[in-house]
Steps between C-alpha positions, in 0.01 A plus 500: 500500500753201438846496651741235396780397777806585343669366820429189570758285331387119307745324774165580709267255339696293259522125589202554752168322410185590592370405817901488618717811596545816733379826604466642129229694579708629813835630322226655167354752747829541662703605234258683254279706758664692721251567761502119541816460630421376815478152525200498803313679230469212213320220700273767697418563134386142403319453820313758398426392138697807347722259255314370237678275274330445099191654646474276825551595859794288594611550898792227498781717516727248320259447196728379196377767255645433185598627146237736316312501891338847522526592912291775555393755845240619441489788790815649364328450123835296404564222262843307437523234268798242525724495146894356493713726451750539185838458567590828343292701793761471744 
């Protein structure tokens, strides 16, 4: 099952290289899953190799994921992938 993050907005990533940037992984799992909300509950989840970014375990809570990146947890069998969004979607 795919889900595509209709929330988070380009201003999140654009102008950010990789290797450079903030807590994208951090504001992903806070605004598209709900029981993630807490913000206590994101790094417990890297430190214990929940977060796998394109396929690899990745505990750095401020890894730079990028466009197309698929971030996936696999205990809750959930996958987002990172697209811009149009600027029709509002």
């Amino acid at each position: 099952m795919w889900f595509t993050c209709k929330c988070m907005q380009l201003k999140c990533i654009t102008n950010v290289p990789r290797g450079q940037g903030g807590n994208l992984l951090i504001d992903l799992f806070r605004h598209c899953d709900n029981h993630l909300g807490e913000k206590q509950l994101i790094p417990y989840m890297n430190l214990q190799r929940h977060v796998l970014v394109d396929g690899k375990v990745r505990t750095d809570k401020t890894y730079p994921a990028g466009f197309m990146d698929v971030i996936s947890t696999p205990k809750t069998n959930k996958n987002y992938r990172l697209l811009p969004s149009s600027p029709n979607q509002g």
